[in-house]
C-alpha positions in Angstrom: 35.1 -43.5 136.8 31.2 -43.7 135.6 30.3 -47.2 134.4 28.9 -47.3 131.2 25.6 -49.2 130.0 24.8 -50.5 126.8 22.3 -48.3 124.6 19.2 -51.0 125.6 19.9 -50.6 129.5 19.7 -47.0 129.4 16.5 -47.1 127.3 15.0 -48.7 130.1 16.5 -46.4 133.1 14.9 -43.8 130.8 11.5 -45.5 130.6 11.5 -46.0 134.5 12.9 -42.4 135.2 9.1 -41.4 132.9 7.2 -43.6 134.7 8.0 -42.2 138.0 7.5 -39.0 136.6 4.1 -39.5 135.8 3.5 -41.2 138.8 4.7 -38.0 140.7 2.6 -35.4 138.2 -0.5 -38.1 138.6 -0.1 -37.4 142.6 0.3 -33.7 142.3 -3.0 -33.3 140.6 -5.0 -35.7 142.7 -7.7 -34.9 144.9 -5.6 -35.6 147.8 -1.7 -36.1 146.7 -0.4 -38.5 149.4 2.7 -40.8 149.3 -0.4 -43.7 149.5 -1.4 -42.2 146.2 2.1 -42.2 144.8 2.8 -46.0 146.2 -0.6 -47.1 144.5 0.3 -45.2 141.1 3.9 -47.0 141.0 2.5 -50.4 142.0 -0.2 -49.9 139.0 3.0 -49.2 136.7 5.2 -51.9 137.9 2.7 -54.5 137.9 1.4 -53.5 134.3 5.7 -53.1 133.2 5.9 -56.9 134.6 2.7 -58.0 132.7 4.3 -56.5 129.2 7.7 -58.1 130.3 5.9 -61.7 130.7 3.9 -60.9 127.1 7.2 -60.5 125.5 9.1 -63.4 127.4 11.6 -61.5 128.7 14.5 -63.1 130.3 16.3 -61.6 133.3 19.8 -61.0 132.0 22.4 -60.2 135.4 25.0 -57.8 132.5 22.3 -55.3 131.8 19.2 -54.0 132.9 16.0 -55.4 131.2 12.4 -55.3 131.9 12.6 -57.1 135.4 14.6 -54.8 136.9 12.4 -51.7 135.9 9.5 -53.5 137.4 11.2 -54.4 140.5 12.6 -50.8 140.9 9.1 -49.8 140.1 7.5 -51.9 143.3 10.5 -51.3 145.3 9.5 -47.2 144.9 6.7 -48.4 145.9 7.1 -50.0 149.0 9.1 -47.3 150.1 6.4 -44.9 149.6 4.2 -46.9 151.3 6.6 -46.9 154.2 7.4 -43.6 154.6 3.5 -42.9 154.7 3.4 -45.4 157.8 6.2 -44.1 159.4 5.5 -40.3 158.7 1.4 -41.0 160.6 
């Protein structure tokens, strides 16, 4: 059975799912399209989508997803971008 999310939650899967979008097409058409380049583009993005979150006052709500968890997911990408470029040489 697929769980269901409220209409707000999957606005914000959506938003993340473009974000790393343009994070990937950003990379593509760099000068030199590395997963270092992709882990800087989604850190950029999730520190910018934590920045808007702590404008607005967001609180972290555990029942649905909110703009937290898009910038954690956004870091977390990150990270393991930044990771796989160490452990790829």
């Amino acid at each position: 059975m697929t769980p269901r999310i409220d209409s707000r939650s999957h606005r914000i899967f959506a938003r993340f799912r473009w974000k790393v979008a343009l994070a990937l097409v950003l990379t593509a058409v760099s000068r030199e399209p590395t997963l270092m380049t992709l882990s800087a583009l989604l850190s950029v993005l999730g520190v910018f989508t934590a920045v808007i979150v702590l404008v607005r006052r967001e609180r972290f709500e555990p029942d649905r997803f909110g703009g937290w968890d898009e910038a954690l997911w956004l870091m977390f990408l990150s990270h393991g971008a930044r990771l796989a470029h160490v452990m790829l040489g």
